[in-house]
N, C-alpha and C positions, 0 to 999 in steps of 0.2 A: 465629643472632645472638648468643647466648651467648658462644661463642668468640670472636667479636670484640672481645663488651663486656670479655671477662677479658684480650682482647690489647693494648685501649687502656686498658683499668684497671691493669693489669701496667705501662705504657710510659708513663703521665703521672707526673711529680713527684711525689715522695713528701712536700712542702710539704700544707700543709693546706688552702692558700687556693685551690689547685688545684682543677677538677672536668672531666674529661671526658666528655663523651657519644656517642653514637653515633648515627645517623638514618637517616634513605633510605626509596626507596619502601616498602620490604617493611615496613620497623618503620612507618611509618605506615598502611598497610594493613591492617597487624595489630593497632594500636594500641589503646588502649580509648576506646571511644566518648566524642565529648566531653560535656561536663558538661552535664544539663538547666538550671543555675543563669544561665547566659548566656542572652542573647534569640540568637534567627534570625535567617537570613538575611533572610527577608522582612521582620520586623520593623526591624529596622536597616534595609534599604531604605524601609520607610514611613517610620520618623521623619526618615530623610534627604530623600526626596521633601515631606515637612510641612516641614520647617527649610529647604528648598530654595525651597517656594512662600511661605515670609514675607517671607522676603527679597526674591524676588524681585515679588512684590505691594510693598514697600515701594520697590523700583526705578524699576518699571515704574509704578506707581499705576493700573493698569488689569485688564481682564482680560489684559490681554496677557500675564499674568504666569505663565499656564496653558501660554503658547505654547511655553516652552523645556521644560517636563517632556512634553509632546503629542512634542516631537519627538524628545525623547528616551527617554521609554520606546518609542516605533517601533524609535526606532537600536538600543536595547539588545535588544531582543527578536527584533529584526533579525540581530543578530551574535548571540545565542544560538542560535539556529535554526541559523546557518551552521557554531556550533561544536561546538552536537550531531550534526551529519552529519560533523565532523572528529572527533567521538569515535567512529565507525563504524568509521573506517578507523585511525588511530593515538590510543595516550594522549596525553590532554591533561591539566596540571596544573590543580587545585582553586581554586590564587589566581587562574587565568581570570577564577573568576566574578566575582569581586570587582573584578577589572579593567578588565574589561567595563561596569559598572555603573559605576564609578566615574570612567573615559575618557568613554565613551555620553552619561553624564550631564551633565560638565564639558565637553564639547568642543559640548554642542547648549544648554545656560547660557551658554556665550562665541560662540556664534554670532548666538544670540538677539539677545544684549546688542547685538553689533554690528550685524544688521539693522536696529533698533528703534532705534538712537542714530542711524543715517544715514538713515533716513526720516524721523525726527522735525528732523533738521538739515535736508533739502530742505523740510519743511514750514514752518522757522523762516524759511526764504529767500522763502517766500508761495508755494510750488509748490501747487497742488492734491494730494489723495492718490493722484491714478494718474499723473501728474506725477512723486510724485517715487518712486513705487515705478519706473516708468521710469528715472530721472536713476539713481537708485541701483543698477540691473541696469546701467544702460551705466557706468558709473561716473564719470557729469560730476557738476561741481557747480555 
């Protein structure tokens, strides 16, 4: 890596306000461990799942408000599994994880939301609850 960094240091402008660098797998492989001064991963995902279920208790006004992380940490743990057996066979890049979590998360919050606003709409219509979880699987109104 040396050589490369003296071949783009060598080849960027000799201005001052200039900066070059270099990356890729190898340099981040090699790289130095990151900082103990940042939180983790898991931590970052707990405060996000806490800031996730306020809101969503303040939405929902219910327990229901449990329902979209329930299905979402399934999904996310789900496709974790399936992407550790894809890390068996080929590399897989690191912002996965993150992506993972953060798709898993947002796609079973937007699901939620939407189940939970069209039953509670058959139920405004005076449906019973099996009613209109029915009405809402066939999709009448």
């Amino acid at each position: 890596m040396p050589v490369v960094e003296r071949a783009v240091t060598s080849a960027s402008p000799a201005n001052a306000g200039w900066h070059a660098g270099v990356t890729g797998s190898q340099l981040l492989a090699d790289g130095q461990p990151s900082s103990s001064k940042g939180t983790g991963l898991m931590t970052e995902a707990m405060i996000g799942s806490v800031g996730a279920l306020v809101i969503l208790a303040l939405v929902f006004a219910s327990f229901l408000a449990l329902l979209p992380l329930v299905i979402g940490g399934i999904s996310v743990l789900a496709t974790f599994l399936v992407v550790g057996g894809l890390t068996e066979v080929t590399g897989v890049s690191q912002i996965i994880e993150f992506l993972i979590a953060l798709i898993g998360l947002g796609v079973a919050i937007d699901y939620s939301l939407l189940v939970v606003s069209r039953w509670r709409e058959e139920r405004a219509h005076g449906r019973t609850g099996d009613a209109a979880c029915s009405s809402c699987r066939a999709g009448q109104t």
